[in-house]
DRENZAMAR-889280 format. One record per residue (C-alpha): x, y, z; residue number from 1. Coordinates in steps of 0.25 Angstrom, whole numbers, padded with zeros to 4 digits. Each point is the difference from the previous one (the first is absolute). Layout:
<recs>
+-------+-------+-------+-----+
:     X :     Y :     Z : num :
+-------+-------+-------+-----+
:     X :     Y :     Z : NUM :
...
+-------+-------+-------+-----+
</recs>
This chain:
<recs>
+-------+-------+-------+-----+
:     X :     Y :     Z : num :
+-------+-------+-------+-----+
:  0000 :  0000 :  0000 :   1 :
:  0008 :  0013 :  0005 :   2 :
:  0012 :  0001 :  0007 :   3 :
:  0003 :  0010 :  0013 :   4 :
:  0010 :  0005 :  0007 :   5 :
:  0002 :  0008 :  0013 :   6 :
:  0010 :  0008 :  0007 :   7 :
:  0002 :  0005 :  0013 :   8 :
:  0012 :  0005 :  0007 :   9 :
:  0006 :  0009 :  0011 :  10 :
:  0008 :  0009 : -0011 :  11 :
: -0002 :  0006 : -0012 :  12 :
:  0003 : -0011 : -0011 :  13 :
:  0001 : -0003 : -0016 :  14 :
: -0008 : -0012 : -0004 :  15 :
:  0006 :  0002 : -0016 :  16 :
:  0005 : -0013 :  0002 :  17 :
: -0013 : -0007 :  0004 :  18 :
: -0006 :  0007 : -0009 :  19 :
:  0008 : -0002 : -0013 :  20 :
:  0014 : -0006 :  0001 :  21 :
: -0002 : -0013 :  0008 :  22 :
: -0001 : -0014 : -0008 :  23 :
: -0014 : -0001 :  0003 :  24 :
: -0005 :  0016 :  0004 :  25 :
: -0013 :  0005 : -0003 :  26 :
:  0005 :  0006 : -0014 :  27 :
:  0003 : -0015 : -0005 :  28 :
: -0011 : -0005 :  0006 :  29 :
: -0009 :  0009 : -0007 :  30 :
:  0002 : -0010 : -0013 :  31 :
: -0010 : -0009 :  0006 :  32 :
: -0009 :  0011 :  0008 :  33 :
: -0002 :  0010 : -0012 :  34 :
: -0012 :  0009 :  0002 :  35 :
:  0006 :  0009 :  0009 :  36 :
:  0006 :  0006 :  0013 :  37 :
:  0001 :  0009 :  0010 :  38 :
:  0012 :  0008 :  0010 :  39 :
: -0004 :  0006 :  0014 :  40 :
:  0009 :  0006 :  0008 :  41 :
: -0001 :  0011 :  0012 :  42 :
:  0007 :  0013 :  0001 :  43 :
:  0000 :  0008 :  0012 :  44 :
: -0014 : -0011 :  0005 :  45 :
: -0008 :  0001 : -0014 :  46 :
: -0003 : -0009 : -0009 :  47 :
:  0008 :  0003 : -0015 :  48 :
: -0007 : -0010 : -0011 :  49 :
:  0005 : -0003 : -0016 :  50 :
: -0007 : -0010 : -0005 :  51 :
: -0005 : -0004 : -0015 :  52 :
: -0008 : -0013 : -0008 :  53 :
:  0014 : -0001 : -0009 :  54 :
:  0008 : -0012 :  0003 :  55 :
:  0012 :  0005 :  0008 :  56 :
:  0010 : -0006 : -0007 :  57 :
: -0004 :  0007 : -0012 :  58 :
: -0001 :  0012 :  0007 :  59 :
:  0011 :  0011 :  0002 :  60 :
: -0009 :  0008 :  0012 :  61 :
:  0002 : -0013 :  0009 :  62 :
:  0016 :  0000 : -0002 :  63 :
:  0001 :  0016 :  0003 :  64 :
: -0011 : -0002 :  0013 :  65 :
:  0009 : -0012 :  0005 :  66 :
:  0011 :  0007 : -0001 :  67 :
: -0004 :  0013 :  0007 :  68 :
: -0007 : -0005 :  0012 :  69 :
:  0005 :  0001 :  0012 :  70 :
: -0008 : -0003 :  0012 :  71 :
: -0002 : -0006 :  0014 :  72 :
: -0012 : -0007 : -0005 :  73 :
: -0002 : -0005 : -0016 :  74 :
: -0013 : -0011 : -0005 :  75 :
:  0002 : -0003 : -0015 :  76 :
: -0008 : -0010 : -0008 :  77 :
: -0003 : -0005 : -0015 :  78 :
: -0012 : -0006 : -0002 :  79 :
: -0006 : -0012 : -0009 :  80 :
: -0013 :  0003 : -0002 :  81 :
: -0011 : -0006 :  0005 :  82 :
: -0012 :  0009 :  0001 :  83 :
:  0001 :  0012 : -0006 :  84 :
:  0008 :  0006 : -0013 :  85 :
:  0013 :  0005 :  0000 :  86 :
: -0002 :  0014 :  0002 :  87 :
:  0007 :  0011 :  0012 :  88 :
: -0013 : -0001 :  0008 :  89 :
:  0000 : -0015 :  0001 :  90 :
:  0017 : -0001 :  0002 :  91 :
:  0004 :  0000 :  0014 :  92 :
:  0003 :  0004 :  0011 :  93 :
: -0012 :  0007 :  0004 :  94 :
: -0001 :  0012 :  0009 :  95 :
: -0009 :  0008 :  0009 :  96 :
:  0006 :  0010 :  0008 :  97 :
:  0012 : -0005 :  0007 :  98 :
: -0004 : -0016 : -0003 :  99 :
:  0005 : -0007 : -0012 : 100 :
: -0002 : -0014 : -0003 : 101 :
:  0004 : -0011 : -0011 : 102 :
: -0006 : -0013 :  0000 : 103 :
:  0001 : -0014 : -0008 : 104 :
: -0010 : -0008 : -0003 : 105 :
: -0014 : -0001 : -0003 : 106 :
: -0014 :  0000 :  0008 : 107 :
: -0007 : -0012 : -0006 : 108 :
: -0014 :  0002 : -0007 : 109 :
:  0002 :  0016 :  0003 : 110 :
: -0011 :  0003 : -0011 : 111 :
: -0009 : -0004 :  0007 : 112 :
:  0002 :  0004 :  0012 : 113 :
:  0006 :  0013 : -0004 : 114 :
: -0012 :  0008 :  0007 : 115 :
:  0000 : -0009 :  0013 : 116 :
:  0014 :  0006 :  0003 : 117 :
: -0004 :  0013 : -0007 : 118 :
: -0011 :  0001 :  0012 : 119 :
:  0010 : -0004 :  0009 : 120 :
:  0009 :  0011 : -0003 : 121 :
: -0001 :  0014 :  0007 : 122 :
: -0008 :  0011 : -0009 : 123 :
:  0009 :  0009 :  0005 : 124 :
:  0012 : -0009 : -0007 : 125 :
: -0009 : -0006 : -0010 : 126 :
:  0002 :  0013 : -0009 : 127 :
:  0014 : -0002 : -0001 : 128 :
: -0001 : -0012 : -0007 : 129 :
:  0005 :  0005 : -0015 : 130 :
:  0004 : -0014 : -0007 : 131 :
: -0005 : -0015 : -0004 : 132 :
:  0009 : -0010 :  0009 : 133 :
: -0007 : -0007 :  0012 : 134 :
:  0016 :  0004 :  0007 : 135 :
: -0005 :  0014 :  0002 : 136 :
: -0013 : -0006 :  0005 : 137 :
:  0009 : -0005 :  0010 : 138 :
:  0007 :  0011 :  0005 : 139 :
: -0013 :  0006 :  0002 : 140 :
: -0006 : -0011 :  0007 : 141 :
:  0012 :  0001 :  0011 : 142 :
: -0001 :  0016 :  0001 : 143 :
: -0015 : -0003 :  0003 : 144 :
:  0006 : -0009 :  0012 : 145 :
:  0011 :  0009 :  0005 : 146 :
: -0009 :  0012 : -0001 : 147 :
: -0007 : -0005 :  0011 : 148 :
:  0012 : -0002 :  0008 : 149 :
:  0008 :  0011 : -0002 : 150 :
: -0001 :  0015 : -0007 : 151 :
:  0007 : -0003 : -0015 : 152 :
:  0006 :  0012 : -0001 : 153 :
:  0007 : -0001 :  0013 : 154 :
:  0015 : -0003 :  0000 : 155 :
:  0000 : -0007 :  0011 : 156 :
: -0007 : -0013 : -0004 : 157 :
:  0003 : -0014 :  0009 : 158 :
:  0005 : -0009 : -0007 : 159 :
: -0008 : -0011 :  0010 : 160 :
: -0013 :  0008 : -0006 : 161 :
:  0003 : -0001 : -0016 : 162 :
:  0002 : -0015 :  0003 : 163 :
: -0012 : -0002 :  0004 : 164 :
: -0010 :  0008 : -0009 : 165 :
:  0009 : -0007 : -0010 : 166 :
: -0002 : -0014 :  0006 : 167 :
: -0016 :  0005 :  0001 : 168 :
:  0000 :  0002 : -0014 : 169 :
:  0007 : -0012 : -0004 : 170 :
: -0011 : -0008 :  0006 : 171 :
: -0011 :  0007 : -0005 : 172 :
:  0005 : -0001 : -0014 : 173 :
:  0001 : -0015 :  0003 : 174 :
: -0015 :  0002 :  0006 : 175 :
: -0004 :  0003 : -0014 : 176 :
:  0008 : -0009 : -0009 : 177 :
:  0003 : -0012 :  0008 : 178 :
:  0014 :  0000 :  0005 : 179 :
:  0013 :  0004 : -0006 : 180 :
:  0008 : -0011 : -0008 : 181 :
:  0010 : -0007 :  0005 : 182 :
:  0007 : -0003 : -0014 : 183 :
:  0012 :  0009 : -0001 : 184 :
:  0005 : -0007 : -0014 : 185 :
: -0015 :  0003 : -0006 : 186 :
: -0009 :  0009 : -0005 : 187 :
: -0012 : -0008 :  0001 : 188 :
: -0002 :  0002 :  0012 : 189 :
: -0012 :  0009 :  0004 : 190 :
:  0007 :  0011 :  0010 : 191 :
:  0012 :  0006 :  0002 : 192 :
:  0004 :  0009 :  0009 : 193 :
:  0014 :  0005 :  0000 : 194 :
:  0003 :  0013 :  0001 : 195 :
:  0008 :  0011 :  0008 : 196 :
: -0006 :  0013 :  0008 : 197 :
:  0008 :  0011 :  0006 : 198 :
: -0001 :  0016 :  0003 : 199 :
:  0016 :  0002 :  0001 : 200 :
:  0001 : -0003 :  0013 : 201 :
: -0006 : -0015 :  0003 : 202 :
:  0001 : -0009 : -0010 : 203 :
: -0010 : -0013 : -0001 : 204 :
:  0001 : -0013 : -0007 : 205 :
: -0009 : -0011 : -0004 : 206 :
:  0001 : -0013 : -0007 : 207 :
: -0012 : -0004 : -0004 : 208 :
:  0004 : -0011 : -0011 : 209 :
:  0008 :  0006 : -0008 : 210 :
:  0017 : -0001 :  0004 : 211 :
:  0006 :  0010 :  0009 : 212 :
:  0013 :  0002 :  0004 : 213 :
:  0008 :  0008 :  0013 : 214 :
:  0014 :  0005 :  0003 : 215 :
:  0005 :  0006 :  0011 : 216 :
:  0014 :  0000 :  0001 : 217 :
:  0012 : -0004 : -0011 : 218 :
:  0010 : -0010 : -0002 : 219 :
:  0010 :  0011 :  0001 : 220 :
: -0003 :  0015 : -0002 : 221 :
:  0007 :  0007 : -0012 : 222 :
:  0000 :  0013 :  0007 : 223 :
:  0003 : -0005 :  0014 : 224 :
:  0014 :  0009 : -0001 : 225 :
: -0008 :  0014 :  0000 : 226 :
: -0014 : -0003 :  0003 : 227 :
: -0005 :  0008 :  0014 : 228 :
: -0010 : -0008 :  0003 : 229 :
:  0009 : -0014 : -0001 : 230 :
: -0005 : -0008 :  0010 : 231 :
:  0001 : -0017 :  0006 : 232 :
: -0015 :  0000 : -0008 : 233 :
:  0005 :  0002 : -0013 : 234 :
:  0007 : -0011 : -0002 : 235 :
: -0007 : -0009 :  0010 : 236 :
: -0014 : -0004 :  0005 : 237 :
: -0006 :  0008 :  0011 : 238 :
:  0000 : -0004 :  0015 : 239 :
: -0013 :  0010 :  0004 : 240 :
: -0007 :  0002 : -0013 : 241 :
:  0007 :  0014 : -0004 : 242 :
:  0006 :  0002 : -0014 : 243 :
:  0007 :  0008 : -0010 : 244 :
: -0005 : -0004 : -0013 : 245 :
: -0013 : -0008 : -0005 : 246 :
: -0002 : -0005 : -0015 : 247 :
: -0012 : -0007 : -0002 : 248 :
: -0001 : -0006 : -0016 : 249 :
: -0007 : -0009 : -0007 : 250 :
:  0014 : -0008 : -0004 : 251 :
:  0012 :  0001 :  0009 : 252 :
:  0009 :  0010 : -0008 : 253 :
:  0014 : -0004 : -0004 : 254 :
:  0012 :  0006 :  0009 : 255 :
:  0004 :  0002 :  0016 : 256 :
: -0013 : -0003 :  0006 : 257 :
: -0006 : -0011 :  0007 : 258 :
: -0014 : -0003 : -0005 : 259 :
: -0011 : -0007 :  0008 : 260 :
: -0013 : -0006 : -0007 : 261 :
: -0013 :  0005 :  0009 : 262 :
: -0011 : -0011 :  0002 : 263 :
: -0013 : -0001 : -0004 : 264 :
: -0008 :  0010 :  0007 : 265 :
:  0011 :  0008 :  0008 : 266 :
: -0002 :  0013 :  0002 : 267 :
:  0014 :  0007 :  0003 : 268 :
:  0004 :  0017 :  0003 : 269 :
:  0009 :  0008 :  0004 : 270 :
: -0003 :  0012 :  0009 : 271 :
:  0004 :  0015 :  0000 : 272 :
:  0011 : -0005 :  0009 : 273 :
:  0005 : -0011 : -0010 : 274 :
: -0006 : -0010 :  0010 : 275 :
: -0003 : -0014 : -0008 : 276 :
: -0013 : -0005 :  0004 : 277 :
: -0006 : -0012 : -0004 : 278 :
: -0016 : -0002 :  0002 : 279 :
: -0011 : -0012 :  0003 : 280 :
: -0003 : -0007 : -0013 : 281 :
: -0015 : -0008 : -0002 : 282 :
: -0007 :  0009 :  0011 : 283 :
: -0012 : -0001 : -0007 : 284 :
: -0005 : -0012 : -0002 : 285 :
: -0004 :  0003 : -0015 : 286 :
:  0014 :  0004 : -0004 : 287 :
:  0007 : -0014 :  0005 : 288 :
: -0012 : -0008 : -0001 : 289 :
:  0007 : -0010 :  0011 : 290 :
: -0013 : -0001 :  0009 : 291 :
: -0010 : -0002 : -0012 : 292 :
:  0009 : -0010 : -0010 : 293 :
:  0010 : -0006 :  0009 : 294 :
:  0014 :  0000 : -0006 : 295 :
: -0002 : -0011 : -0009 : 296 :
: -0008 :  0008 : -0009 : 297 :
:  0008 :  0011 :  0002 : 298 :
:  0012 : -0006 : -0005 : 299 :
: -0005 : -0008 : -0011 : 300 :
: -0006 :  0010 : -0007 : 301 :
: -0008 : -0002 : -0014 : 302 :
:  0009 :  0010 : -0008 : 303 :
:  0012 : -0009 :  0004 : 304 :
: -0004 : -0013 : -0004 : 305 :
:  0005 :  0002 : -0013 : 306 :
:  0015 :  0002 :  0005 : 307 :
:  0012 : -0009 : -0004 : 308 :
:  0002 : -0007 :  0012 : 309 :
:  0014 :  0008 :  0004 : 310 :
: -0009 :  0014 :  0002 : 311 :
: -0010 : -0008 :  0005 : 312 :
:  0010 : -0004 :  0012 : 313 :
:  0007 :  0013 :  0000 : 314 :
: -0015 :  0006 :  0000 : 315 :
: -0003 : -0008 :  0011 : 316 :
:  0014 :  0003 :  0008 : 317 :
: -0003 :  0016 : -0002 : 318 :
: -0014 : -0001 :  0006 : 319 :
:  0004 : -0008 :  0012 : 320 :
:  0011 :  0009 :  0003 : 321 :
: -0007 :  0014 : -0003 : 322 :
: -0012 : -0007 :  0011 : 323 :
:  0012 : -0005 :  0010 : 324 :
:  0006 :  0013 :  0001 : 325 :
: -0014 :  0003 :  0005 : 326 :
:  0000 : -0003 :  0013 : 327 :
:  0010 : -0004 :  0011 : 328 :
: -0005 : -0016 :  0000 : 329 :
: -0001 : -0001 : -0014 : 330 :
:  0015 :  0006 :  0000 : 331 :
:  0003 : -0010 :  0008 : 332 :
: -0005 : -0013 : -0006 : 333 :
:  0001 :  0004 : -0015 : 334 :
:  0015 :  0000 : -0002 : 335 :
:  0011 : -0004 :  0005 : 336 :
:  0013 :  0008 : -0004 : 337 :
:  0011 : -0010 : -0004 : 338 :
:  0012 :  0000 : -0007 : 339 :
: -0002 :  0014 : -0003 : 340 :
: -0013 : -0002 : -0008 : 341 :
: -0015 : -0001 :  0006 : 342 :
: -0006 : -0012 : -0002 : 343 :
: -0013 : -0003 : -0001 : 344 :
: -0007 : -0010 :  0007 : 345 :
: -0014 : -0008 :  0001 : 346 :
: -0004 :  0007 : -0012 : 347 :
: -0010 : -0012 : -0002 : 348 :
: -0006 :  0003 :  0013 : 349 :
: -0003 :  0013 : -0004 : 350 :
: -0005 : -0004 : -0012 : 351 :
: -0011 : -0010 :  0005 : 352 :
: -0003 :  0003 :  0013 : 353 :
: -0011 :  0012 :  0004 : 354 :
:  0009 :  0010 :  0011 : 355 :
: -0008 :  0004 :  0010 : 356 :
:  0000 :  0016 :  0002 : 357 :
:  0013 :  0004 :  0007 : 358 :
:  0001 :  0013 :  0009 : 359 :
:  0009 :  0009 : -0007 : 360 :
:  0006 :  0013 :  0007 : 361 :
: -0008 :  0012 : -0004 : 362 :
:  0011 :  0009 :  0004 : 363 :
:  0000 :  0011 : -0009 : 364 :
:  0015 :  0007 : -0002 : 365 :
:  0009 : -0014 :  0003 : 366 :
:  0013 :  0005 : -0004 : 367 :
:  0004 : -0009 : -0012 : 368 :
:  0011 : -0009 :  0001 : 369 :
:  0004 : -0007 : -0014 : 370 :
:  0011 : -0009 :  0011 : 371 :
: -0009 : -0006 :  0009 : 372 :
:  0004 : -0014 :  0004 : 373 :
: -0011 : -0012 :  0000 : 374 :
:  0001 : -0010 :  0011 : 375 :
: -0006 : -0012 :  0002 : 376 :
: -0008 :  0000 :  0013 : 377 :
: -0011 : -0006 :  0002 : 378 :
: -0015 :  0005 : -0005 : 379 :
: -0012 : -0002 :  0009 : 380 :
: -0009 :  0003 : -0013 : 381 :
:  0006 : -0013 : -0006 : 382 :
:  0005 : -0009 :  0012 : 383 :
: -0003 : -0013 : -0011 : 384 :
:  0013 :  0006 : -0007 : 385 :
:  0011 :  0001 :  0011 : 386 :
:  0007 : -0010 : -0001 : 387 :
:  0001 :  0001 : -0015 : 388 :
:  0002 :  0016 :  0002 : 389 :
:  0011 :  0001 :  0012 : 390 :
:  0010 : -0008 : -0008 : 391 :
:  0011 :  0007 : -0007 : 392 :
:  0008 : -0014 : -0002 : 393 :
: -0010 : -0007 : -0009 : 394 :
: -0002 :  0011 : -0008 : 395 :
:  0006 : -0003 : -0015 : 396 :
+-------+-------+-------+-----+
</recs>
């Protein structure tokens, strides 16, 4: 569908390279993503946006914007149509006031319920509406939801807030059209929900089937020599949630970063403060579907049936880790970390056996942590499993 890519960071920085002169930068990307694109970037706390419906690899403006901006806070996409022509009002990112947003994906069946989510959209934002694409639909949709929490015009928005009107959204969205895919590899799917929100200061991001990558820190910083702001963090994981730099894309880009995939459903932002938080996935039970389906259905589902039987079991591994990383016991009996990769265990118990619902911390704000560890301590949810759980040495 489209690709995105975010930026955030503690000092004024060129994002050229991301842009442009990386293997696989948007620029070269655009090949396969040809109707359109969009730069935002903030000066002195406002939002600054070039986009057009030209392909930017065909288009000198998108070279001459990548190499001018400089910014504490960049969202660029290119888009592969779905709904709506390629045309300036349907490229993204969109904007109202100090808000800009990019999604990719689709909402399934929008055309028919195009005026379900219209009347669910605040009249007062309703009128900014200007294009086609059920993305824009989107945004508005969450405005609706933080304008009830906060003032939008406010720059001093919580982060904790903007998560959950977007969570809220999410799960009406999935209300009207049945849930979000969980095919990342297809397009058949009927709703995907991927996208990236951020007034400057906070950044948020979902993935809602559609790959998304995060970076926080390097391999080894080019500019470490004469950078001020060169700090334990930019070269390692963080201890207590604090960072210098996040890149969030849709691909991991070629160069000094360290990329990690997000899982399906994870909602992930960083604050005014550069505080990484990660929030509660499958709060709703519309959105995760656990307490309605069980995870057998869940995991099998129709769209990928018709997989080689390698994505299949990669499908299948991607689902049970983005759902383990969802709470503390799952964390704990899902994988085991050995020979410095994670394996995957009773995947057939997952796959035929109904889960009965699981607490899952509701926290908001839990600093992320891309390093946690996974024990194997035992899980009062599934005492039947212990012995097989607790067992490091039988694992193979």
């Amino acid at each position: 569908m489209c690709r995105l890519f975010g930026f955030r960071s503690v000092v004024q920085s060129q994002v050229h390279q991301s842009l442009v002169h990386a293997e696989n930068a948007l620029l070269r990307q655009s090949e396969k993503h040809p109707d359109g694109w969009g730069v935002a970037y903030y000066q002195a706390d406002v939002p600054q946006i070039v986009k057009s419906g030209n392909t930017a690899s065909k288009d000198g403006l998108y070279r001459r914007v990548s190499s001018l901006v400089t910014s504490r806070t960049v969202l660029a996409h290119i888009r592969k149509a779905t709904t709506g022509e390629p045309s300036f009002v349907n490229s993204h990112p969109f904007q109202y006031g100090q808000w800009v947003f990019a999604h990719n994906g689709k909402i399934g069946r929008f055309d028919a319920i195009k005026s379900q989510i219209m009347a669910r959209i605040d009249p007062s934002l309703r009128a900014n509406i200007l294009g086609e694409t059920d993305s824009e639909h989107i945004f508005f949709l969450i405005l609706t939801h933080m304008s009830r929490r906060m003032n939008l015009h406010h720059k001093a928005a919580h982060l904790h807030d903007i998560a959950a009107a977007a969570q809220e959204a999410i799960d009406e969205i999935g209300e009207l059209t049945g849930g979000m895919s969980w095919c990342p590899s297809s397009d058949e799917g009927p709703t995907f929900l991927t996208f990236i929100l951020t007034d400057g200061f906070n950044m948020l991001a979902h993935q809602g089937g559609k790959e998304l990558h995060i970076s926080t820190y390097k391999k080894r910083c080019s500019q470490r020599v004469d950078c001020p702001y060169l700090s334990p963090v930019c070269e390692n994981p963080s201890l207590n949630g604090r960072v210098n730099h996040v890149i969030i894309a849709s691909e991991p880009l070629q160069g000094e970063n360290i990329w990690y995939p997000l899982g399906f459903g994870e909602l992930i932002g960083v604050d005014e403060s550069m505080r990484l938080h990660q929030f509660p996935r499958f709060r709703n039970p519309l959105h995760s579907s656990l307490h309605s389906r069980g995870l057998k259905s869940v995991a099998s589902p129709a769209c990928c049936e018709r997989l080689p039987t390698r994505r299949k079991k990669r499908h299948f591994r991607e689902i049970i880790f983005s759902m383990s990383v969802t709470s503390d016991i799952f964390s704990r009996h899902l994988l085991l970390k050995r020979k410095g990769r994670f394996q995957y265990r009773f995947l057939n118990f997952f796959l035929t056996k109904e889960i009965p619902h699981v607490h899952v911390n509701q926290n908001l704000g839990r600093p992320f942590d891309f390093h946690s560890e996974f024990d194997s301590t035992s899980c009062p949810a599934f005492p039947a499993w212990n012995g097989r759980t607790n067992s490091h040495s039988g694992a193979k």
